[in-house]
N, C-alpha and C positions, 0 to 999 in steps of 0.2 A: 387924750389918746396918744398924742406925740409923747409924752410923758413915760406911759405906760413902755412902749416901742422901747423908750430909750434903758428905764431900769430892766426891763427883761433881755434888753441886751446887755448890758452890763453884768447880769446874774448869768445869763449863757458861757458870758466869759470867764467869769471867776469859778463856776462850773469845770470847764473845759481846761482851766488853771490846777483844779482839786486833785480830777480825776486820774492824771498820771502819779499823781503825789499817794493817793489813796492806793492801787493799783502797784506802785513800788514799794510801800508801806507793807502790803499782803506781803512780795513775794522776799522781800530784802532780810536779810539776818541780821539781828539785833543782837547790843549787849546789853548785861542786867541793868534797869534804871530804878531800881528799888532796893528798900534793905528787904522787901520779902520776896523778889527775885532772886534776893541772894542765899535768902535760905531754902529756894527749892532742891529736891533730892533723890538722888538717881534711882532709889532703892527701889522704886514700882517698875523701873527697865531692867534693872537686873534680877528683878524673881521672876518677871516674864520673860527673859531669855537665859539664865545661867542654866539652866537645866540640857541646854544643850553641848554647852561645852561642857569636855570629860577629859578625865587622864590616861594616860597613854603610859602603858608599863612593858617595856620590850628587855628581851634579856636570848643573849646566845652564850654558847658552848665555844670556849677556845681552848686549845693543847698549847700547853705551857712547857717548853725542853729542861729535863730534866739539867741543871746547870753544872751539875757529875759528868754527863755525856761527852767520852771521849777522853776522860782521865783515865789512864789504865791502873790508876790504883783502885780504883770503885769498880769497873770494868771487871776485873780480877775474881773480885768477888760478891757481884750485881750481873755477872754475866756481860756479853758485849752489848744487849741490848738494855740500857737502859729507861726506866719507866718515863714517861712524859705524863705529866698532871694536868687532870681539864678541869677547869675553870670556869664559872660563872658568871657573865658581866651581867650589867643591868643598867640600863638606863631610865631616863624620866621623861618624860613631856607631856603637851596637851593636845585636844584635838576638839575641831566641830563637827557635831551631827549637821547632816544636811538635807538627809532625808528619812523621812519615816521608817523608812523599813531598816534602817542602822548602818546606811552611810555614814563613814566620819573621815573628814578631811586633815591632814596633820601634813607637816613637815618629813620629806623624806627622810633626812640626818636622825629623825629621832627614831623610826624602824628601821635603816639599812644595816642586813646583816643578821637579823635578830631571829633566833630560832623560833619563841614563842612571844606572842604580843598577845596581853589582855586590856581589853579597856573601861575604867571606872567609871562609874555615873555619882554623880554631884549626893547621889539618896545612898554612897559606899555600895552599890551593887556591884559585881565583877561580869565582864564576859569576853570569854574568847574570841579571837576573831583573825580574819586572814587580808593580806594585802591584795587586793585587788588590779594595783596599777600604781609604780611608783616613778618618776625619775629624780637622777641626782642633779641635772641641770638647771630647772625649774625648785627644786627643793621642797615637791611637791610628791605625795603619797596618799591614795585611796583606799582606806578600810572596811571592812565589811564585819558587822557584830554576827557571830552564829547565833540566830535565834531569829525566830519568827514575830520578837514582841512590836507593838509601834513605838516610838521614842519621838519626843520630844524635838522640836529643827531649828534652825537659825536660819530666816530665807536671809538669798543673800542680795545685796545691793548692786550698786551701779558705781566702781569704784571711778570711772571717769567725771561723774559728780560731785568728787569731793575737792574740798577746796583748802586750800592753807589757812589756817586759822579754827577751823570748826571743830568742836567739841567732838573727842572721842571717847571710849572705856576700855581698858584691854584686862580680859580677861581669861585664867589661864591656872598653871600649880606652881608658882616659882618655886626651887629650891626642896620641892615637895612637902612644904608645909600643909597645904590642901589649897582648895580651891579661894584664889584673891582676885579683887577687882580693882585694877587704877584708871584713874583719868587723866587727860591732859587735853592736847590739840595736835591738829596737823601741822605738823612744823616745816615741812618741804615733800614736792613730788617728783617723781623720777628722777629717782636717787640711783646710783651707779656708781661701780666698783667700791663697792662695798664687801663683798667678801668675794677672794681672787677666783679665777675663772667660776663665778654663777651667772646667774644670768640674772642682769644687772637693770633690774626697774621694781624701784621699791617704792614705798610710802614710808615718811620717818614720822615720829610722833615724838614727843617726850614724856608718854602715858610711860609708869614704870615696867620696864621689864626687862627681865633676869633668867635666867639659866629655870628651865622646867616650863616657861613661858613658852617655849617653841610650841609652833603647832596649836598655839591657842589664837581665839579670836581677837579681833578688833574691832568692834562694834562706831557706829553713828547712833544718832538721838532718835535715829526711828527704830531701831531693834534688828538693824539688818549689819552681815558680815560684809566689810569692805576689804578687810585684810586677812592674811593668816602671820602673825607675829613668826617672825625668823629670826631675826638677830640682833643682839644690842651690839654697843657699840664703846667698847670698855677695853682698858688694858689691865684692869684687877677683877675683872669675871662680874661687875654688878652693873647696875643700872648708872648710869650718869646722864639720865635725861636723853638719852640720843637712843632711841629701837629702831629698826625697819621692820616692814611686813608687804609681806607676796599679795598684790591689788586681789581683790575680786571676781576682775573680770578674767583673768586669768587663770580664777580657778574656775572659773563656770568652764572652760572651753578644756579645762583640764578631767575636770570632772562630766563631762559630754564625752568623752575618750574612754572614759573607765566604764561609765553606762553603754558603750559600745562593745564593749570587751576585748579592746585591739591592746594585744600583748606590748606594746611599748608605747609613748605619746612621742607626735610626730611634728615636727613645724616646719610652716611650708618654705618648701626651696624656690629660693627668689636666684639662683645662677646669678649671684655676683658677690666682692666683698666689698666692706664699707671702710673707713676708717674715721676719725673726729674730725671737725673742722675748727684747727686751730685759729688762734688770731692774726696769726700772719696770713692762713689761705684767707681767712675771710677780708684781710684787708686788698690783697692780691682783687680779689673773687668782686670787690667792693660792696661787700656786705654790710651790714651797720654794727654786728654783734657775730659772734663765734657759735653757730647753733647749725643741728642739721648734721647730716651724714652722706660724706664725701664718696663718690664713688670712684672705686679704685683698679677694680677688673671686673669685668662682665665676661663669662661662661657663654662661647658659641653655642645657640642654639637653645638657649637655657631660658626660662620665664622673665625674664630682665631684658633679653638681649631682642624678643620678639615684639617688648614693652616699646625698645627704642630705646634705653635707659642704657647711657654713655658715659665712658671714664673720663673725669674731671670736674660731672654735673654735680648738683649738691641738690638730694631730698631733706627738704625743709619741712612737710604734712604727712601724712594717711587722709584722704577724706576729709580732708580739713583740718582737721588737728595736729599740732605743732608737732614737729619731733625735732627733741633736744641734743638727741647723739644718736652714734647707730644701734644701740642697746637699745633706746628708745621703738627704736623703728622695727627690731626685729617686735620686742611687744607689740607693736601695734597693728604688724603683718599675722603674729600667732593670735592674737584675740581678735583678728576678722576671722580665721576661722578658714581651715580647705576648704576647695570645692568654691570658695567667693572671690570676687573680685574686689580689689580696693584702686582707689584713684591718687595717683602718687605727684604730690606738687613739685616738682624739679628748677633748677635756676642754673642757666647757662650763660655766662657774659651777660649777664646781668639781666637777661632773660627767662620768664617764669612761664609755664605749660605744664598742662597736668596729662599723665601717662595712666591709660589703665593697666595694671599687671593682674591677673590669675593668679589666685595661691592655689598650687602643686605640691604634689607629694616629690619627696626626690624619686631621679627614676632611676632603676637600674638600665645602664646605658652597655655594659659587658654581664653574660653570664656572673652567675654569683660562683661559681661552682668551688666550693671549699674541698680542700684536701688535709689529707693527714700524710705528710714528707715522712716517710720511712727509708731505712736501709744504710748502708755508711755514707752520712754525706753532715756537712756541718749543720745543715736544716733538720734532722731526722729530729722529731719530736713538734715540729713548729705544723700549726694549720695555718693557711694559707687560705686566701682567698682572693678573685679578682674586684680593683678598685673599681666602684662607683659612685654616684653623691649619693646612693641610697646608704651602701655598704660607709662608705666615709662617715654618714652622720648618726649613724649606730656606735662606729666606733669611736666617734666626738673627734672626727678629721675635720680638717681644710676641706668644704666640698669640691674643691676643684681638685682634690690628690687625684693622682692617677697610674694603674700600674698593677703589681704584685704585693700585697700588703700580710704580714705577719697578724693576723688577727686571736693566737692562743698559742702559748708554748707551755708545753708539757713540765710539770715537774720532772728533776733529776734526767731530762732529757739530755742528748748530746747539744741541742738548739741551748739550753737554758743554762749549761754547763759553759757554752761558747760565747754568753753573754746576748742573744738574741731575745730581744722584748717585742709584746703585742704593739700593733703602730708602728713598726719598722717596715720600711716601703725597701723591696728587693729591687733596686734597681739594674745590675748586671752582674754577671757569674764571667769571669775569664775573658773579657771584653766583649761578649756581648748580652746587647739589652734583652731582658726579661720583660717582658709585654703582656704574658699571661701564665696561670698555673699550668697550663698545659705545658709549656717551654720549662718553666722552672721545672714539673717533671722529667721531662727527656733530657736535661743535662743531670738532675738529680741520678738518674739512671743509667746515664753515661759511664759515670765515676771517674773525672779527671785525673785521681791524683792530687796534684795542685788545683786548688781553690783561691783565687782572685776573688773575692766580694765587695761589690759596692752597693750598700743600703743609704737610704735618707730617714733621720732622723730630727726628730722638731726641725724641720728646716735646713737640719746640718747633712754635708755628705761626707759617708765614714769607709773608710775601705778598709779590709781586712785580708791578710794570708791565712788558710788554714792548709794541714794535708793530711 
């Protein structure tokens, strides 16, 4: 009987030995340990998902100056108005269905601008269709097919999931040869400054892709979209193994915006800015490693400042999850999503506390009230309108500008003649400050005479005579 006791406890333990082994076994990722692993073949995941990805055919109408215009020998006898030739452009890319009814997700760069967009299905059907919701910040654009058919979808994944190393397929029209499929792996995540001012959190793969690739997917081994292919990464226009692509979850929250029908995508205003934390703050800061996003000013009154979240601290998470830079961090405040709250890990002297902040719409904090500047004055042609972080992040400002801001100048206007651009902040008329469009009217309607102007520009302050 002592016997008995003793192997069945011995089996309990080798048991209790097995079971995490068995149990990591299930969930762990494996590589090929056979030669007929190695000849397994993607081709049953791509007849079950290629049908959703399609091509993207956009093309506008440009005026072309006739290159006589202005020569008085042609003039003479072409009259003074010379003809201007319009022209055709065209563009390529791809896109994914997302939803049945003929949602298709693409890259904003490959419709910006574009008069007519049709898009092809994998079986050469054509159909027209309209954008639904684009920005150029995200590089993100919502299509709508005109037609009532159902189509084909690609659900999409869980791009936080994915790991370096894992098998991926991207597929798409390079080059507009038609529809191709490459594979490769996840080579790196939250990738940054990769293409100047985007917005900078990408997935890199070295699956091939090439020009017409935009706007197509990137698939995992389970049939689901984790990216939207955007950019390679080349100085001769082709593949060299290095692509990015816009995560997943970025489009879910992008594509949540469009199924809402709000005329632009918003993200939410945290009232502060960020900037990288070098190796020196971090060795300052006594960090181990250069990660994290330094905070650099905090907005009175603003979603940050309510948090508690102080200039010098360093966000290191969202909720738990690392952020690498501030690029990072804005991703991972827009893919919580307004109206939610996230929990922000902070490190102060060497001190860690977690801050809850609200994600907020920006607010208009001044009347919006836009004008159109007529009459003699150097502004006549310029709209105008009062600075807020709402109006600022429309017009892709600094959300803390603030002030009288130039938001449209008129062609051939006296403004546009004078050199006065959209994003110029009117800072003062004849020495004094302009505070709102209501004041820049009443000196508009003054008519000094002499004009003293001082505007800020990217940063810079420019003064100007006019009379």
């Amino acid at each position: 009987m002592q016997g008995f006791f003793k192997r069945a406890s011995v089996s309990l333990f080798a048991l209790m030995l097995v079971l995490p082994a068995v149990a990591h076994a299930q969930t762990a990722k494996t590589v090929p340990e056979s030669q007929m692993q190695m000849q397994l073949s993607f081709a049953p995941l791509v007849k079950q998902t290629s049908g959703a990805v399609v091509n993207v055919y956009a093309e506008k109408i440009v005026q072309r100056q006739s290159p006589f215009a202005g020569d008085p020998f042609f003039e003479q006898f072409f009259g003074q108005q010379m003809p201007n030739r319009s022209e055709k452009q065209s563009s390529l890319g791809s896109g994914v269905i997302v939803e049945a009814n003929g949602t298709v997700v693409t890259n904003n760069h490959v419709v910006e601008g574009a008069d007519d967009i049709k898009i092809a299905l994998s079986d050469g059907r054509e159909f027209p269709c309209k954008v639904v919701l684009r920005d150029d910040r995200v590089d993100l654009a919502v299509l709508k097919i005109d037609t009532k058919e159902s189509f084909p979808t690609l659900p999409i994944g869980n791009s936080d999931a994915v790991e370096v190393g894992d098998l991926v397929l991207a597929i798409g029209n390079p080059f507009g040869v038609g529809q191709t499929v490459t594979s490769g792996i996840v080579s790196a995540l939250a990738r940054n400054q990769v293409v100047r001012n985007e917005f900078g959190f990408f997935i890199q793969t070295d699956a091939s892709i090439n020009p017409g690739n935009s706007g197509g997917a990137l698939m995992n081994m389970k049939g689901e979209l984790i990216g939207i292919n955007t950019a390679i990464f080349s100085r001769g226009g082709g593949s060299n193994g290095i692509g990015f692509a816009i995560p997943a979850n970025l489009v879910k929250v992008f594509l949540t915006s469009a199924d809402a029908g709000v005329k632009s995508f918003e993200r939410p205003y945290v009232g502060a800015s960020f900037d990288a934390v070098t190796s020196e703050v971090a060795e300052a800061l006594g960090l181990n490693k250069a990660r994290g996003a330094l905070v650099v000013k905090v907005s009175e009154g603003g979603p940050a400042a309510k948090a508690g979240l102080k200039a010098g601290e360093i966000v290191t998470a969202v909720d738990g999850i690392s952020v690498e830079h501030p690029d990072a961090l804005l991703y991972r405040l827009t893919t919580a999503g307004l109206g939610n709250s996230v929990k922000l890990t902070v490190i102060e002297n060497g001190r860690e506390e977690q801050l809850p902040l609200t994600l907020a719409r920006a607010p208009e904090t001044s009347p919006r009230d836009q004008r159109t500047i007529g009459g003699r004055t150097p502004f006549s042609g310029a709209v105008v309108e009062n600075l807020s972080p709402r109006v600022a992040d429309e017009l892709r400002m600094p959300p803390e500008s603030a002030g009288v801001v130039v938001s449209e100048v008129k062609e051939d206007s006296p403004a546009a003649r004078l050199g006065f651009e959209p994003k110029d902040i009117i800072v003062s008329i004849n020495g004094t400050d302009v505070k709102s469009t209501s004041e820049l009217s009443e000196i508009a309607d003054s008519d000094p005479g002499l004009w003293r102007v001082e505007i800020e520009r990217d940063g810079q302050r420019i003064r100007q005579f006019f009379r």
